[in-house]
C-alpha atoms as one frame of an Amber mdcrd trajectory, in Angstrom:
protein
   0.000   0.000   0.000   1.264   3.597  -0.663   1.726   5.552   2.007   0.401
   8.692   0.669  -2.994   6.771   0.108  -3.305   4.717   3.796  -6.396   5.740
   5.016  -5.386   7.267   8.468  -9.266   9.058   8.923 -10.789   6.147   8.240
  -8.801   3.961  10.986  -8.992   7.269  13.521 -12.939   6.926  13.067 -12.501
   3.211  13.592 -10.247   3.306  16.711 -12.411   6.246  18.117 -15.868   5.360
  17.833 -15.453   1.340  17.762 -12.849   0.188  19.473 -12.198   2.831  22.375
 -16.124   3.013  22.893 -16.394  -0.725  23.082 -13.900  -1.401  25.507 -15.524
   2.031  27.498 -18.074   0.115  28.170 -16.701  -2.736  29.693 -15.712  -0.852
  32.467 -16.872  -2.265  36.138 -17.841   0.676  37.935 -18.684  -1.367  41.031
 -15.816  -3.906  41.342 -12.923  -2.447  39.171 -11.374  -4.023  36.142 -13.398
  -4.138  33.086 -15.996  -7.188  32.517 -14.806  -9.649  29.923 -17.452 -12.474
  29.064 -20.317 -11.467  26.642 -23.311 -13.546  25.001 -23.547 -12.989  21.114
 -26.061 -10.698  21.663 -23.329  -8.565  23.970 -25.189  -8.935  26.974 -22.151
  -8.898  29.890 -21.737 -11.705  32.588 -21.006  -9.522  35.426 -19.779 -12.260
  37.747 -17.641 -13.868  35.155 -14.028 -14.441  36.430 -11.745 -11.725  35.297
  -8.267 -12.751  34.019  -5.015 -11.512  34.041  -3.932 -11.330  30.465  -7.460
  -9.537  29.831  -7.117  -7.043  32.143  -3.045  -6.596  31.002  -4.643  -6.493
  26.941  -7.161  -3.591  28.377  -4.102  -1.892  30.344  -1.857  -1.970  27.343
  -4.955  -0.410  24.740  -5.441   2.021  26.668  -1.953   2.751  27.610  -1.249
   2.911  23.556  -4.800   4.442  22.407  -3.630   7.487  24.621  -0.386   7.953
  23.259  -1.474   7.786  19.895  -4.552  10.199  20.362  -3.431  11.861  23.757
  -7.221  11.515  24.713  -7.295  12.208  28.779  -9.804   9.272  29.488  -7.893
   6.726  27.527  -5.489   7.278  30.318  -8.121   7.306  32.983  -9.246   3.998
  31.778  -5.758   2.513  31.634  -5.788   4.010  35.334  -8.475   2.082  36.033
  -6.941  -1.377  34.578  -4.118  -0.640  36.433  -5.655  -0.292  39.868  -7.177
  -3.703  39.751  -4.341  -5.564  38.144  -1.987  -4.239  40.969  -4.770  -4.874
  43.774  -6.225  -8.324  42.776  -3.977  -9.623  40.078  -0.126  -8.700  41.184
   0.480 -11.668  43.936   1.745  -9.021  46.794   3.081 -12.430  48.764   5.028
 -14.214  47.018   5.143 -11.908  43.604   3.876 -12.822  39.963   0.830 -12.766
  38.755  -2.394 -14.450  39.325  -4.028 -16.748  36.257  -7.420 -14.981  37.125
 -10.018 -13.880  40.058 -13.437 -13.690  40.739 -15.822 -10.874  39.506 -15.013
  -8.991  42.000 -11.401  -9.299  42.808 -11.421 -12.131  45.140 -10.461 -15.849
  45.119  -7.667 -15.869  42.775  -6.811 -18.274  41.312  -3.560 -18.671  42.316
  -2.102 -20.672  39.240   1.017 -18.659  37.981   1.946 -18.923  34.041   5.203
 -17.212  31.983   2.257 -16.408  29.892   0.251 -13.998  32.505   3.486 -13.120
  33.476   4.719 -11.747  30.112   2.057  -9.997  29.039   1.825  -8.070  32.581
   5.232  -6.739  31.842   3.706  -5.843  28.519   0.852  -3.520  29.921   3.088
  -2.045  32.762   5.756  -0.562  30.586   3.202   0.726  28.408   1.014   2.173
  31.027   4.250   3.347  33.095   4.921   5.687  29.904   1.938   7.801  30.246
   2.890   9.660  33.169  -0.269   8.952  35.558   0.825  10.212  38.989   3.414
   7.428  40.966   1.490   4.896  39.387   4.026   5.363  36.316   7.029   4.363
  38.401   5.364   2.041  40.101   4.423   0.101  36.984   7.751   0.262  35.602
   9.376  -1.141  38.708   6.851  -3.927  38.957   7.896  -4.683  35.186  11.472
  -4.970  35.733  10.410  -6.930  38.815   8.259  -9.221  36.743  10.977  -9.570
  34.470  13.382 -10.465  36.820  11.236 -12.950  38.439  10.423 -14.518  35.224
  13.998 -15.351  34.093  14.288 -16.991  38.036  11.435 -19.097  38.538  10.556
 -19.772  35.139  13.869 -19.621  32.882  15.568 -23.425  32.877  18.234 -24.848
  30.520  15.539 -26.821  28.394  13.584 -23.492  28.326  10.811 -21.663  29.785
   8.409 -23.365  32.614   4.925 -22.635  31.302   2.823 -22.964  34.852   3.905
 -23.159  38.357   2.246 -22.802  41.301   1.495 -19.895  43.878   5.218 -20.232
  45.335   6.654 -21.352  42.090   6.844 -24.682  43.208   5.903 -27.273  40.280
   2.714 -28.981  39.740   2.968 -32.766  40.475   3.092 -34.446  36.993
């Protein structure tokens, strides 16, 4: 495709008034996070589980849809994903990253995968680059933290471990 031709209004409308109003109204105004099951008719489950690498795909849209349109509530909703990935999601015990929780933040489940891992590291560097209050350095100290972790509980000589458990012990095979 030419450059000169690459219809740039056409995926601004898109982005604008499809994809950033979509995920807009995911938003969970009562528990955090953002809801993430729908039927086909796009009726939410509210008390679906809410995962990890969800909530780190929301928190790295956002993060990116403001720095590409510098639209204030982009960053107010990657706020928002950020707040309940650090407060539910982000193991503060043992570190890592939980597979998923309940609806409402609770019972995680405390599975731990490279996977969840990876993308969380993902979202926080993106989200630490829009300047949101200490939540930016935050984020990007978790990241490196996540990062570090990763390469010592996961990293072996035959590869990556893909799931481990709460302490990074292994599952029994």
């Amino acid at each position: 495709m030419n450059f000169e031709t690459f219809p740039f209004n056409e995926i601004s409308l898109n982005l604008n008034n499809c994809i950033i109003s979509f995920w807009k109204r995911m938003k969970d105004e009562e528990f955090g996070g953002f809801f993430e099951s729908l039927d086909n008719n796009l009726n939410l489950f509210k008390k679906a589980n809410k995962s990890s690498i969800q909530t780190c795909r929301i928190l790295w849209f956002f993060s990116n849809a403001y720095l590409l349109t510098k639209n204030e509530e982009c960053r107010e909703y990657a706020k928002h994903a950020y707040q309940f990935l650090n407060c539910h999601l982000i193991d503060k015990e043992f570190g890592g990253v939980f597979w998923e929780v309940s609806y409402d933040g609770s019972a995680p489940d405390t599975t731990k995968t490279a996977f969840s891992i990876s993308y969380a590291i993902l979202a926080l560097a993106s989200f630490a680059k829009i300047n949101v209050e200490k939540d930016s350095e935050e984020a990007k100290n978790q990241a490196f933290e996540l990062q570090k972790l990763l390469e010592e509980k996961y990293f072996t000589e035959n590869g990556y471990i893909e799931v481990l458990k709460r302490d990074f012990t292994a599952f029994e095979k």
